[in-house]
Each structure stands twice: as structure tokens, then as C-alpha cells.
gemmi code that builds the backbone of each chain (N, CA, C; Angstrom):
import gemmi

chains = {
    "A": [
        ("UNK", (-19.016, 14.377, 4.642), (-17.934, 13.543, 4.116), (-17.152, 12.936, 5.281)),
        ("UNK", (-16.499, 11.735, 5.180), (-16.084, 11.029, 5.843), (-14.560, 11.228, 5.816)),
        ("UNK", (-13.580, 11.897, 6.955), (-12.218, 11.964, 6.447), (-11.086, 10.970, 7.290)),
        ("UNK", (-10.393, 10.055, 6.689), (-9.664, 9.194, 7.041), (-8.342, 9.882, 6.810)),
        ("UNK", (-7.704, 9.523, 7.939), (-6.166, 10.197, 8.401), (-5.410, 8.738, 8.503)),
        ("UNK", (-4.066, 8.637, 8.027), (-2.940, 7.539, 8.058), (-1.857, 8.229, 8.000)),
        ("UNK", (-0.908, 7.152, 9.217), (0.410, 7.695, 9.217), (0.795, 8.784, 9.936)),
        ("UNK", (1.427, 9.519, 9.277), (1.904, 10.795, 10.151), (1.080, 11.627, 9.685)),
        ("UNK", (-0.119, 11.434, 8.746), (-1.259, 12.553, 8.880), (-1.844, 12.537, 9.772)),
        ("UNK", (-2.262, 11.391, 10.209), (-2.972, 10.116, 11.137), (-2.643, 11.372, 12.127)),
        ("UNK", (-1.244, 11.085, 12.354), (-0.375, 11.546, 13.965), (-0.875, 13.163, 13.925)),
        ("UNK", (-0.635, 13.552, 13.462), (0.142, 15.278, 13.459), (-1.537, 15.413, 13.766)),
        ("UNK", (-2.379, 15.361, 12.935), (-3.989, 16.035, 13.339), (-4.555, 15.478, 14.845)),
        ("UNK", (-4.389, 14.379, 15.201), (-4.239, 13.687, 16.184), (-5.892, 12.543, 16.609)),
        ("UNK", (-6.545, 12.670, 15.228), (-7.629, 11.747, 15.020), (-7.209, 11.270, 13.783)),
        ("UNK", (-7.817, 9.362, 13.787), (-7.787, 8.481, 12.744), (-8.630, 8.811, 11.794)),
        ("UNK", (-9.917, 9.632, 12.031), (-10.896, 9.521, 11.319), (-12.119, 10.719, 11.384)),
        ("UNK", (-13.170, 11.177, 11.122), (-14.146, 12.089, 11.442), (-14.671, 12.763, 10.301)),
        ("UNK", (-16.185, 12.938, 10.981), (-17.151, 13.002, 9.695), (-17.201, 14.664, 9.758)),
        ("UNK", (-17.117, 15.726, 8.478), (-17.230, 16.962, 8.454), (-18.389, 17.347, 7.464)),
        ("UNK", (-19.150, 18.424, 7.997), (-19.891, 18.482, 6.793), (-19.266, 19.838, 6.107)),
        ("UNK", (-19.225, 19.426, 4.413), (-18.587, 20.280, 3.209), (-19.055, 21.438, 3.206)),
        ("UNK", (-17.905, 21.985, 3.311), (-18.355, 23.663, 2.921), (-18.944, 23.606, 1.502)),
        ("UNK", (-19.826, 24.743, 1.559), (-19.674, 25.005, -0.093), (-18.670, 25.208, -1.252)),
        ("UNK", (-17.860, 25.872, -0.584), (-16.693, 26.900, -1.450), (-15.550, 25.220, -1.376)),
        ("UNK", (-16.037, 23.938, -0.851), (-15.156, 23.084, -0.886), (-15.473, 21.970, -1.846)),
        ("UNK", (-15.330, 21.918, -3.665), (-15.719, 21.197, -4.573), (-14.770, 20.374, -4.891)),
        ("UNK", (-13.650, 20.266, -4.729), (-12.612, 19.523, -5.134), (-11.421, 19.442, -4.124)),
        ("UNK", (-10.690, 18.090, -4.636), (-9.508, 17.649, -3.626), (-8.497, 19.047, -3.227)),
        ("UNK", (-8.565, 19.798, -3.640), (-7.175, 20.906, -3.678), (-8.025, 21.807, -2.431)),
        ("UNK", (-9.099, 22.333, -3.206), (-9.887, 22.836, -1.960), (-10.203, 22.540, -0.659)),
        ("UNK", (-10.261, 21.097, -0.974), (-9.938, 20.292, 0.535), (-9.308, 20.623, 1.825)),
        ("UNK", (-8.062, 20.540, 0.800), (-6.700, 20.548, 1.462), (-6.098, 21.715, 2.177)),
        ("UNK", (-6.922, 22.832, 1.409), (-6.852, 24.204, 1.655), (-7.335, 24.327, 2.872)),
        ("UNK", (-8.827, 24.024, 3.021), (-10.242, 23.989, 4.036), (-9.275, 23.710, 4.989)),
        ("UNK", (-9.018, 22.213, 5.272), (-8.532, 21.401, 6.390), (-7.373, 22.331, 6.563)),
        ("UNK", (-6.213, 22.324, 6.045), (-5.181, 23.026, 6.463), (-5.287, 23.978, 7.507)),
        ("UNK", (-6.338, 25.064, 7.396), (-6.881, 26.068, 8.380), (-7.644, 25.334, 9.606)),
        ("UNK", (-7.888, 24.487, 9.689), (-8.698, 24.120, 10.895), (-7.983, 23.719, 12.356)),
        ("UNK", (-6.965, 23.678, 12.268), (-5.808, 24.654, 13.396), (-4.565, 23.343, 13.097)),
        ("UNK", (-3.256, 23.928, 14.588), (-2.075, 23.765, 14.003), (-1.517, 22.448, 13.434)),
        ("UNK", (-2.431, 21.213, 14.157), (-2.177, 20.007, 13.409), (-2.301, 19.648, 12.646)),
        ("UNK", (-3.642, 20.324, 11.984), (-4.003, 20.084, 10.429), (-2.881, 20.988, 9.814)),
        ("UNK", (-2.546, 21.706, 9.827), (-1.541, 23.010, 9.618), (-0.351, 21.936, 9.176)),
        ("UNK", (0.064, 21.651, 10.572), (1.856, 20.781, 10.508), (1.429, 19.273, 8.997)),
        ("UNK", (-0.009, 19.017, 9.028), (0.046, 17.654, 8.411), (0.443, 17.854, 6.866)),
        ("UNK", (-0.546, 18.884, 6.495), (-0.503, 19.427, 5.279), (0.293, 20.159, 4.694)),
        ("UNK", (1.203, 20.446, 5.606), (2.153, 21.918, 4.943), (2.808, 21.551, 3.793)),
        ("UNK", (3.357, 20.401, 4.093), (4.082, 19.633, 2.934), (3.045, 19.102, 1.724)),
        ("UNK", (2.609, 19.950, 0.900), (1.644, 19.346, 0.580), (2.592, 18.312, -0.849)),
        ("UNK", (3.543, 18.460, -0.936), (3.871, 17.795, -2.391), (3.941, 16.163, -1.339)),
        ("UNK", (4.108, 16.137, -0.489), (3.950, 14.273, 0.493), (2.822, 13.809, 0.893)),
        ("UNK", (1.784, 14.445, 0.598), (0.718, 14.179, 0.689), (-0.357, 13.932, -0.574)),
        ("UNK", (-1.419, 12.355, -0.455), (-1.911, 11.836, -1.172), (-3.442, 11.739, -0.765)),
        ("UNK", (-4.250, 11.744, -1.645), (-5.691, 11.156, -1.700), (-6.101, 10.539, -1.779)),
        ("UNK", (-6.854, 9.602, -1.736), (-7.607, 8.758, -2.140), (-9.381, 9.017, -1.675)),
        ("UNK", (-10.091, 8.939, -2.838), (-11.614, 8.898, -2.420), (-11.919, 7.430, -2.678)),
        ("UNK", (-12.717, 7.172, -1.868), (-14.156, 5.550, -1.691), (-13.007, 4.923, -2.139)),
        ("UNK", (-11.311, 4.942, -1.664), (-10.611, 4.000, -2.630), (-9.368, 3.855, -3.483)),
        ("UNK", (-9.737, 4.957, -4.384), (-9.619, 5.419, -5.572), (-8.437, 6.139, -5.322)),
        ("UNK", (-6.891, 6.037, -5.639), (-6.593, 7.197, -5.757), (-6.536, 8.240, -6.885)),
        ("UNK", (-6.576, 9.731, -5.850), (-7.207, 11.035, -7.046), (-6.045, 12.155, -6.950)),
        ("UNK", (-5.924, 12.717, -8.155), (-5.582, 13.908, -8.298), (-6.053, 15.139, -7.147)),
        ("UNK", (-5.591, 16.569, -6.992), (-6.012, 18.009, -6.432), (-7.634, 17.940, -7.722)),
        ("UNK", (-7.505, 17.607, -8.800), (-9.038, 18.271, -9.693), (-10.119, 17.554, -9.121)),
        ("UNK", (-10.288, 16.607, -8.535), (-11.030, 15.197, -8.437), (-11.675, 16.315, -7.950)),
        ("UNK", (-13.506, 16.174, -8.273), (-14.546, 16.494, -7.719), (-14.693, 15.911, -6.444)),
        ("UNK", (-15.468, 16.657, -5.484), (-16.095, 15.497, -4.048), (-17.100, 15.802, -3.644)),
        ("UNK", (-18.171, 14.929, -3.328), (-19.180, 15.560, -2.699), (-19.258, 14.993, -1.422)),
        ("UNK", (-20.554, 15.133, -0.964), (-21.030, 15.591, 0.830), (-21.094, 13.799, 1.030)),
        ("UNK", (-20.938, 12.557, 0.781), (-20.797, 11.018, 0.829), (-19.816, 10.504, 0.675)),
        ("UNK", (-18.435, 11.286, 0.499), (-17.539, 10.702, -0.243), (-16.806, 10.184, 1.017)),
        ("UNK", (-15.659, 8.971, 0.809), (-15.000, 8.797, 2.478), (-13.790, 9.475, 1.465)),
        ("UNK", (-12.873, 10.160, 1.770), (-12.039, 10.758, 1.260), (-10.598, 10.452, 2.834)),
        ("UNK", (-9.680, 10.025, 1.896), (-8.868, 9.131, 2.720), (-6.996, 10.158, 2.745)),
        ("UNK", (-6.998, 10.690, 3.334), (-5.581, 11.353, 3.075), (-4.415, 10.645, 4.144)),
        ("UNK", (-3.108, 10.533, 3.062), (-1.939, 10.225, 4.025), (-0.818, 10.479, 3.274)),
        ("UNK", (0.269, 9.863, 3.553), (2.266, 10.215, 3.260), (1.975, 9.283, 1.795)),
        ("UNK", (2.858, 9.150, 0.785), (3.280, 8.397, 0.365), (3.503, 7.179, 0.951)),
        ("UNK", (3.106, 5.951, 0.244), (2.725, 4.593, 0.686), (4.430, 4.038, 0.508)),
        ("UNK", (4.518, 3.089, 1.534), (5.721, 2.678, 2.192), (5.955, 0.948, 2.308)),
        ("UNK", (5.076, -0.086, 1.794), (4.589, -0.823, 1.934), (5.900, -1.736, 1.155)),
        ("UNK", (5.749, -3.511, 1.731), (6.687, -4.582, 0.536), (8.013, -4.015, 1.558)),
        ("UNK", (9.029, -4.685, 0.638), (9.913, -4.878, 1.307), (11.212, -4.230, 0.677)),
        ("UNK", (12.238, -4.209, 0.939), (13.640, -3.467, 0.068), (14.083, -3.943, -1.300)),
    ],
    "B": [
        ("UNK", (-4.920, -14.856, -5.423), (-5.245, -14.416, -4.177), (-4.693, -13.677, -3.366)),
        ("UNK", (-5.073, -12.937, -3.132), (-4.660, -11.905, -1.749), (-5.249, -12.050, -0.616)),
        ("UNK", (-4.154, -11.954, 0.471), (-4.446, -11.955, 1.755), (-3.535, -10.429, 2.695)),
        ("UNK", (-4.299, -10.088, 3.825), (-3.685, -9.120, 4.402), (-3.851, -9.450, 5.850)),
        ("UNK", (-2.553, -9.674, 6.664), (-2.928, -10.516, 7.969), (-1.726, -9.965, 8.651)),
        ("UNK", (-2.203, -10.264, 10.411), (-1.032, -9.997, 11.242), (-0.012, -11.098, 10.871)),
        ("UNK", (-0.498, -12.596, 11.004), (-0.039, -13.738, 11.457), (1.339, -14.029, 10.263)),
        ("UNK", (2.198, -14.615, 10.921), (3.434, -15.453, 10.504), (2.490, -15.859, 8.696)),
        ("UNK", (3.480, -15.920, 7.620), (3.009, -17.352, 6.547), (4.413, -18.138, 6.200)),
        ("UNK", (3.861, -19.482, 5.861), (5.480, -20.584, 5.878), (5.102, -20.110, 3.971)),
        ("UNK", (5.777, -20.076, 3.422), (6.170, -19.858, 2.242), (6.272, -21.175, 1.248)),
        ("UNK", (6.660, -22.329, 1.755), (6.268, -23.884, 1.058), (5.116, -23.948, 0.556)),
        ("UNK", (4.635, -23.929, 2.189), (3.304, -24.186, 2.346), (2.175, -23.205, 1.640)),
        ("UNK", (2.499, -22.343, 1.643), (1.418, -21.263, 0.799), (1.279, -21.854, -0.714)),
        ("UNK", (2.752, -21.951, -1.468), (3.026, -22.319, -2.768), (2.309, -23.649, -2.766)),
        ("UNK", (2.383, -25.216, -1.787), (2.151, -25.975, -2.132), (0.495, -25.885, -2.582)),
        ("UNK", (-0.222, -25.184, -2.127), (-1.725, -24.940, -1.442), (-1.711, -24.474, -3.203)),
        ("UNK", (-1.136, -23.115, -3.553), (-0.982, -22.695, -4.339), (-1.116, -23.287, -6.011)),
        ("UNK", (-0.449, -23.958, -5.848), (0.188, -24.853, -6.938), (-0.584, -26.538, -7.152)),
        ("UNK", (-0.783, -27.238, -5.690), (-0.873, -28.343, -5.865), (-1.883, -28.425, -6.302)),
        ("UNK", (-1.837, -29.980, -6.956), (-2.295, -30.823, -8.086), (-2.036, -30.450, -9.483)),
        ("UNK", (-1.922, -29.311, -9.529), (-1.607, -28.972, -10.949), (-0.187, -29.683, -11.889)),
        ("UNK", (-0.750, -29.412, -12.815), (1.015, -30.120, -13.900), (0.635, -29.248, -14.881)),
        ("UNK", (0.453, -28.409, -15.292), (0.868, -27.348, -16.471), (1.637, -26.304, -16.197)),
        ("UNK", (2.076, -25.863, -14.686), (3.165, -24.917, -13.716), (4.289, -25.594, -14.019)),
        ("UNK", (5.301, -24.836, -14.858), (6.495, -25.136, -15.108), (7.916, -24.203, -14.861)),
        ("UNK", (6.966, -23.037, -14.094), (8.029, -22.250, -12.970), (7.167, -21.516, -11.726)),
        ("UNK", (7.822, -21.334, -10.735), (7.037, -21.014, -9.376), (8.253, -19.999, -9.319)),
        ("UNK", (8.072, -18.982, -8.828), (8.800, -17.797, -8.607), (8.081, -17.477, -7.021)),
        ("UNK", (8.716, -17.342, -5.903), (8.439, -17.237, -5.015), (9.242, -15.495, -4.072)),
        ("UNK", (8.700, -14.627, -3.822), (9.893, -13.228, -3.166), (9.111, -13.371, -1.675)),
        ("UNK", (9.912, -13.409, -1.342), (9.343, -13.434, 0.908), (10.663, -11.773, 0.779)),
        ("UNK", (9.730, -10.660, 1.262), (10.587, -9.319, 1.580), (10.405, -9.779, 3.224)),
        ("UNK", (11.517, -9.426, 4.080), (11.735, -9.401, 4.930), (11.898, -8.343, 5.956)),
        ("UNK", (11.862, -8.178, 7.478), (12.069, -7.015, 8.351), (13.716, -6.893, 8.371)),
        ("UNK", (14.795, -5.736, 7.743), (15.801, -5.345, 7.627), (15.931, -4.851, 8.824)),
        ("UNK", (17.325, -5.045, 10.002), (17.380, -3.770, 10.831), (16.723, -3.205, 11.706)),
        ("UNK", (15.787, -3.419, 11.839), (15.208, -3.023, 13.339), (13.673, -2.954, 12.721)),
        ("UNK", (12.541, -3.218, 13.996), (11.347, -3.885, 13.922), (10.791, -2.657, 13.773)),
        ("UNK", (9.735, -2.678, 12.936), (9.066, -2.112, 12.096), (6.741, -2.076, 12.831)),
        ("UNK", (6.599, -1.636, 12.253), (4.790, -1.672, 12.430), (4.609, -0.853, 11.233)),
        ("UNK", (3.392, -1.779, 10.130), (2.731, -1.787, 9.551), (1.458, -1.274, 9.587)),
        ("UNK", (0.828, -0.268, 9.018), (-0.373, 0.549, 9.266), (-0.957, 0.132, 7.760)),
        ("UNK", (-2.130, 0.106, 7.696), (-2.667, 0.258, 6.762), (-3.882, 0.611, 6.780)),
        ("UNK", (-4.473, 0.929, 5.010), (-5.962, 1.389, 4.807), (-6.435, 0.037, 4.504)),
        ("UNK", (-7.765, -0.507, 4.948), (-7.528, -1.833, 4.762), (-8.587, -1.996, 3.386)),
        ("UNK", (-9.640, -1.421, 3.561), (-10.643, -1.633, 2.507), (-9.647, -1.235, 1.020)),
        ("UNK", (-9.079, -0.158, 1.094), (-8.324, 0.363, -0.415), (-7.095, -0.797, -0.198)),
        ("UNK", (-6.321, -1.793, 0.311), (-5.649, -1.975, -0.116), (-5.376, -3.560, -0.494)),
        ("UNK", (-7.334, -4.182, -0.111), (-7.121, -5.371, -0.457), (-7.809, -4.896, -2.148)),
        ("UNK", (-8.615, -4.025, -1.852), (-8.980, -3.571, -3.710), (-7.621, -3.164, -4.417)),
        ("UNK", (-6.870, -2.642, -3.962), (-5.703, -2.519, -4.605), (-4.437, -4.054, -5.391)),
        ("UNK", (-4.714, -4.586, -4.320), (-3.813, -5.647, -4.419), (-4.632, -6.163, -5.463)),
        ("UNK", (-6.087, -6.376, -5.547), (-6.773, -7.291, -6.065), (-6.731, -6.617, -7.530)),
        ("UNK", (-6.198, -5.459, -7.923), (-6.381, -4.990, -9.101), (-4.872, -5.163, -9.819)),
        ("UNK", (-3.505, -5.515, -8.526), (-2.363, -5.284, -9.025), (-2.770, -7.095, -9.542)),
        ("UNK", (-3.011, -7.893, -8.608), (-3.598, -9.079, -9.305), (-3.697, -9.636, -10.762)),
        ("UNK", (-4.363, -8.949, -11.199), (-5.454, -8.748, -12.027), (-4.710, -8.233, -13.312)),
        ("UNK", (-4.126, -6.836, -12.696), (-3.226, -6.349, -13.868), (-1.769, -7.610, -14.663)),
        ("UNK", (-1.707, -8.413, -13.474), (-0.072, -9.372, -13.558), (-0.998, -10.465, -14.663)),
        ("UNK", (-2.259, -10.492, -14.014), (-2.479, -11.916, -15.358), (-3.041, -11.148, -16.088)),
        ("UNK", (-3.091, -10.323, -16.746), (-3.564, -9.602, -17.800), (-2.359, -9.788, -19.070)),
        ("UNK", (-1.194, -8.875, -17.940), (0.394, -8.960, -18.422), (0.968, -10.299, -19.656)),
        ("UNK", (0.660, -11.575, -17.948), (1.495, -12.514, -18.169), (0.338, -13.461, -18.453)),
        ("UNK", (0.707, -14.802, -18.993), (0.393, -16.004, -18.684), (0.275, -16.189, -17.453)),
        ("UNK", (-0.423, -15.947, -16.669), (-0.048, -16.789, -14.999), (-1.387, -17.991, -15.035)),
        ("UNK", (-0.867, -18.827, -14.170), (-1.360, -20.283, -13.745), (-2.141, -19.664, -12.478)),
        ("UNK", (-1.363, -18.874, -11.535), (-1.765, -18.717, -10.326), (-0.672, -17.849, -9.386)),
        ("UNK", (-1.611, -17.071, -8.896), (-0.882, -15.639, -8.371), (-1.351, -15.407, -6.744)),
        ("UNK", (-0.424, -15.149, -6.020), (-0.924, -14.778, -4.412), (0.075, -14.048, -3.940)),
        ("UNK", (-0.525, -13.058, -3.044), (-0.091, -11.708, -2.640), (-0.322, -12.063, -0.922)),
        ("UNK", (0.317, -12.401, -0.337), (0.125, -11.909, 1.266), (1.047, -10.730, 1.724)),
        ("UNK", (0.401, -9.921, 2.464), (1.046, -8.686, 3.323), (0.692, -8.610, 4.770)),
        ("UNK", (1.536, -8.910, 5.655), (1.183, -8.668, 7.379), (1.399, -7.132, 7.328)),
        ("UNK", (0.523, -7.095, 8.700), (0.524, -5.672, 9.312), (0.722, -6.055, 10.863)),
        ("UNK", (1.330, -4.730, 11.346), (0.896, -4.744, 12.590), (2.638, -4.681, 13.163)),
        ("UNK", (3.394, -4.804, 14.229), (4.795, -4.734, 14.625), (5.141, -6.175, 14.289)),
        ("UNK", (6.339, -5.975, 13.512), (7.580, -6.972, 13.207), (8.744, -6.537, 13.389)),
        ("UNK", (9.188, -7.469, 13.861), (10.871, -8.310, 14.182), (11.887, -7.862, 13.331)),
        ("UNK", (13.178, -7.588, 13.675), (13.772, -7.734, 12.571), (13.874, -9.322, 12.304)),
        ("UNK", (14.084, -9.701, 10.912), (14.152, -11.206, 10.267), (12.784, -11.358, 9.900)),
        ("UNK", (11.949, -10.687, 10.573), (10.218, -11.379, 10.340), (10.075, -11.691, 8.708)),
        ("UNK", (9.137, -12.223, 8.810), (8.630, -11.984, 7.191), (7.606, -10.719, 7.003)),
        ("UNK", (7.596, -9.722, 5.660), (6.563, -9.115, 5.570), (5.717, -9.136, 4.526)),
        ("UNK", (6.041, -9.399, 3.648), (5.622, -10.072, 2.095), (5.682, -11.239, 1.531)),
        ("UNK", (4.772, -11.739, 0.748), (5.043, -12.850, -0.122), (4.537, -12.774, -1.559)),
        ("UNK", (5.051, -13.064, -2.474), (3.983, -12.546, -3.419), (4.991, -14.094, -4.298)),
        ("UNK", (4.071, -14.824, -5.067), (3.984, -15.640, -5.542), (3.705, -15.988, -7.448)),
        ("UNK", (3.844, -16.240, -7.795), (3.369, -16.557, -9.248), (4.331, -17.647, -10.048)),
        ("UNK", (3.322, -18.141, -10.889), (2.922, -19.827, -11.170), (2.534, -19.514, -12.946)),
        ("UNK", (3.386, -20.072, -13.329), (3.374, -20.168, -14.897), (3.814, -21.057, -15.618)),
        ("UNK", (3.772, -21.301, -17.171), (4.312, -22.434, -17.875), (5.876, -22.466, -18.143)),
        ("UNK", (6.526, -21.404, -18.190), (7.681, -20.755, -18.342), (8.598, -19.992, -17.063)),
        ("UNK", (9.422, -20.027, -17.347), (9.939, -19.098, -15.912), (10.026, -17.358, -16.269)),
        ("UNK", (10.250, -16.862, -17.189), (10.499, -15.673, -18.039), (8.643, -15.310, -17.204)),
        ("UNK", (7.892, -15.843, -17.377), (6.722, -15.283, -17.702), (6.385, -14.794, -15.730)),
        ("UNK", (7.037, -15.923, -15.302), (6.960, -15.782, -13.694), (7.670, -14.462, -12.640)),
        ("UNK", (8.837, -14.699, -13.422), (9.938, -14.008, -13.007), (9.573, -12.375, -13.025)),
        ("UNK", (9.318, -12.172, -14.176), (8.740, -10.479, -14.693), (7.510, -10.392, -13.906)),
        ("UNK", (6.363, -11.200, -13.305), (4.895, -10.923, -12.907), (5.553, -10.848, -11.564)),
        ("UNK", (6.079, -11.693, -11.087), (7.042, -11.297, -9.517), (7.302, -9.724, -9.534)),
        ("UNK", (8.099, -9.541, -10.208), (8.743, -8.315, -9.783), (7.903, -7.314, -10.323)),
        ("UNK", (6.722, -7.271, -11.102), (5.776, -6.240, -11.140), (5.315, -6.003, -10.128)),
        ("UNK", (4.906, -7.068, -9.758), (3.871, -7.132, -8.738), (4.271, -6.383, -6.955)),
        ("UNK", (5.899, -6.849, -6.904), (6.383, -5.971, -5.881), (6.565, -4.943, -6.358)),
        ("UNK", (7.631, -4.130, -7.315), (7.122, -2.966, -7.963), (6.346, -2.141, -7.243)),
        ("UNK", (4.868, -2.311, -8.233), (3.898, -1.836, -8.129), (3.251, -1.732, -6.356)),
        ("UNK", (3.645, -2.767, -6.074), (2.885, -2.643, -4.806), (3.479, -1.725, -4.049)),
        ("UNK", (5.033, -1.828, -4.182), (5.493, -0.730, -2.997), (5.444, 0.398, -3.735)),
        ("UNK", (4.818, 1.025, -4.744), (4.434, 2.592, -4.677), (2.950, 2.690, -4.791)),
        ("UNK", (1.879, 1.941, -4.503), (0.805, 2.264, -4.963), (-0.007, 1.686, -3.615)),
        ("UNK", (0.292, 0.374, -2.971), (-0.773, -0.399, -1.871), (-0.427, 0.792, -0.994)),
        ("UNK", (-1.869, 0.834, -0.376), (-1.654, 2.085, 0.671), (-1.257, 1.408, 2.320)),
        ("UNK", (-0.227, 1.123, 2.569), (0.617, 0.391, 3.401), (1.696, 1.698, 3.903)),
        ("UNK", (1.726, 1.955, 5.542), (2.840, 2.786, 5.860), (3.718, 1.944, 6.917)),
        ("UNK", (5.043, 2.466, 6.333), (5.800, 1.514, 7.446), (6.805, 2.550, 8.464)),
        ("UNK", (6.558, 2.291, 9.970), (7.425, 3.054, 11.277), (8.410, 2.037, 11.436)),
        ("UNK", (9.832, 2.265, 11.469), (10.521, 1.546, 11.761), (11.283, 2.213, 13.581)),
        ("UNK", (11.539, 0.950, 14.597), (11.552, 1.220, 15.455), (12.878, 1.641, 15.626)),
        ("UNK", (13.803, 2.858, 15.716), (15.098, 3.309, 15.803), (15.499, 3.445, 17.318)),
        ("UNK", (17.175, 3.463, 18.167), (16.986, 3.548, 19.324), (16.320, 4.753, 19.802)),
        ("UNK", (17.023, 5.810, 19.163), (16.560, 7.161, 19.300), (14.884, 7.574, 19.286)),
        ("UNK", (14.289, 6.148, 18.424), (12.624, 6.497, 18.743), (12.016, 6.567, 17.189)),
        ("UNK", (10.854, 6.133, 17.185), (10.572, 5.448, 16.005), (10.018, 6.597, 14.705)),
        ("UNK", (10.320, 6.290, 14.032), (10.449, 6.907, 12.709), (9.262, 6.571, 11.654)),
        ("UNK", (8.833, 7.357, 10.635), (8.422, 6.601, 9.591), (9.038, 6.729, 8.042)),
        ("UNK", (9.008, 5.413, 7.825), (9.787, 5.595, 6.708), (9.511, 6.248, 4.919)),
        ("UNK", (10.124, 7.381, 4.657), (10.439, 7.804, 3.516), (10.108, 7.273, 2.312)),
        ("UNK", (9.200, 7.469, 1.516), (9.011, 6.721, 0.154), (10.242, 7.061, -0.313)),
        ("UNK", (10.730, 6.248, -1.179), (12.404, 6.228, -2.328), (11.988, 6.604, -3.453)),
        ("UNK", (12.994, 7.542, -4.217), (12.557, 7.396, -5.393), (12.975, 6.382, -6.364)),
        ("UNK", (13.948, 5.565, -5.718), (14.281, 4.575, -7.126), (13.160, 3.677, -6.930)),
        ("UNK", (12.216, 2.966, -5.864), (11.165, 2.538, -5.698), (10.403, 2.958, -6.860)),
        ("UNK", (9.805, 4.565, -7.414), (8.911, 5.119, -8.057), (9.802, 4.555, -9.699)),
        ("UNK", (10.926, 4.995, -9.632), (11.469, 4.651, -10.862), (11.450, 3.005, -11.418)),
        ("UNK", (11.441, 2.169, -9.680), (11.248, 0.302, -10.752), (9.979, 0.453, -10.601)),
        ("UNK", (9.215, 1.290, -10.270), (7.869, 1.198, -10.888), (7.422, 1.308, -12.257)),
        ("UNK", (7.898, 2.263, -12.526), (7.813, 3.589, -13.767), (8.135, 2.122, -15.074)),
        ("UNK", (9.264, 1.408, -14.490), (9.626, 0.341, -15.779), (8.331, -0.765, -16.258)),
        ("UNK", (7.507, -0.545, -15.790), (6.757, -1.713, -16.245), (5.747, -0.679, -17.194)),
        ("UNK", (6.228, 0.503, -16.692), (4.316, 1.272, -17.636), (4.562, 0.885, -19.289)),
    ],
}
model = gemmi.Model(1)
for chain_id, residues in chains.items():
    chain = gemmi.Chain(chain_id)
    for i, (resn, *xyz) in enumerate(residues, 1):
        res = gemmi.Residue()
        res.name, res.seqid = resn, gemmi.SeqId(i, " ")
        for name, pos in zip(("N", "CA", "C"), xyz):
            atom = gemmi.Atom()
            atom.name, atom.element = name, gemmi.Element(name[0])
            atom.pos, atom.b_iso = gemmi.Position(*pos), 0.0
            res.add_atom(atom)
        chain.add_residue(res)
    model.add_chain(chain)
structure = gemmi.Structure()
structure.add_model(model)
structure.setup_entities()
């Protein structure tokens, strides 16, 4: 799977982007989040907050249930900030 | 139409492009959002957020009557005063224009996947989704 970082997810892990291959025990967005979280302290600081943090797969944004498999580009960042006041 | 670009847009000129030749447009509703307060940089996802725009699009003439609809968004560091938005819409009525305008920003600022750093002296920041943002969203569902 393909994982895209933006923003201060972007920042805190300290790569834009990178391809991982899926654990097993990793079937869905929540599990994800779990996985990555552990993969040391930047992923740690990005995710902690997890209620500011969003998904999107191939696009799409998804819920924690969203299935994923081993092709998916799965895109995480902050709440979108975009337009004007 | 949607566009997503670094570069300056003149706002006439978009509408005239927009609009001209036509005679059944009997209101043009035009919103240019601007850089408030100190200069800003624009990040974005780019593939999700011209599909995005193109669906908020889509959803406005579904809504409304529209004649003709365009969405530009720059990225990249702006000015304060810059321009950062334009979003446009072209109808027989003004009622019908007016409401697809303000969906359309709405929607965009809680959903286009767009992040904005604003440059502070103390050192640059990123800015906070709002919740009254989520709430003039919430009014159109």
C-alpha cells in the first residue's frame, strides 16, 4: 500500500509519502492507524490525536471501518483548511 | 470548471471567458477569498482535490439551475491581500446564483483536501479547522 502524509502529518513522521507492505492483522482504516502509530515517535506524535486526523483511500474520503487492501494509496492528514474566511 | 494553480487569476476576466457570448445569464455571482493577515502556503493533495472540486461542481448544478460554474484555487505561498479563491456561478436568476456561491465555498472549505500554514512572526503555524466552518457546511445537507 501506498501511504501519503499532508500537513503536519506530512511534518511530524518526517516523509511525504512511502510504500509499506500490509500486515495481515492490518484490514481496515482503524487498524491502520494503530499499525503506523507504533512504528516510532513521529508516527507516535502524528497520530496521537487521533480525533484530527482523516483518511482518505484512491481519493475517497473513509471512515476507521473502510476495508484496505495491499494496492490501495491510502492518504492521511489534519482536517482540511482550504477557501478563504 | 475547475482549476488548481500557483499563478495570480484577474476575476473579470475569468467571468468574461466564463460567461461570454451567452444571453440567458441573468446573474453572475462572483466570491475572490483573499490572504487575511499575514502570508500563508497552501499544500495540497492534488489528484483528490481536483476530483473533489469536480464533484462539489457537479453537486451545485444538480442543486441549482446553473448556466456555468468555475472553481479556481492557488497553492503554494501567498501575500497578505493575494487572492486565494474564486469560485463563480452563472444563472437565470440571482437567488439561484447566490445560494450555489456559497455552497460551493461552504463545502469546499470542509471537504477539498487543501491545508493552509500561515506565516506568524513567532514562526509559522498551521491553521485550525473552525467549527462554525463545519456548521455553514452542515446548512446545505
Amino acid at each position: 500500500m501506498r501511504l501519503l502524509y499532508f500537513a503536519w502529518v506530512r511534518e511530524k513522521i518526517g516523509i511525504s509519502e512511502e510504500v509499506r507492505a500490509r500486515p495481515v492483522a492490518v484490514t481496515n482504516v482503524g487498524e491502520l492507524l494503530d499499525w503506523l502509530e507504533a512504528q516510532g515517535p513521529g508516527y507516535a506524535a502524528a497520530l496521537a490525536q487521533r480525533r484530527l486526523v482523516r483518511v482518505a483511500v484512491d481519493g475517497e474520503a473513509v471512515d476507521c471501518r473502510h476495508t484496505i487492501s495491499d494496492d490501495d494509496e491510502i492518504a492521511i492528514f489534519p482536517p482540511v483548511t482550504g477557501g478563504a474566511s | 470548471m475547475i482549476r488548481i494553480q500557483h499563478e495570480d487569476f484577474d476575476a473579470s476576466r475569468e467571468t468574461a471567458a466564463l460567461i461570454g457570448g451567452r444571453t440567458d445569464v441573468g446573474a453572475l455571482v462572483t466570491f475572490s477569498g483573499l490572504v487575511r493577515d499575514v502570508a500563508i502556503e497552501l499544500e495540497h493533495y492534488p489528484a483528490m482535490a481536483q476530483r473533489l472540486l469536480e464533484q462539489l461542481e457537479a453537486d451545485a448544478c444538480r442543486r441549482w439551475p446553473l448556466k456555468a460554474c468555475l472553481i479556481v484555487h492557488r497553492i503554494g505561498r501567498l501575500e497578505p491581500g493575494a487572492r486565494i479563491v474564486l469560485v463563480a456561478t452563472a444563472a437565470s436568476h440571482r437567488r439561484d446564483a447566490f445560494d450555489a456561491a456559497q455552497f460551493l465555498m461552504d463545502d469546499l472549505k470542509t471537504r477539498a483536501p487543501f491545508w493552509k500554514r500561515e506565516f506568524h512572526a513567532a514562526g509559522p503555524r498551521w491553521v485550525d479547522a473552525a467549527e462554525k466552518d463545519v456548521d455553514a457546511a452542515r446548512r446545505w445537507r
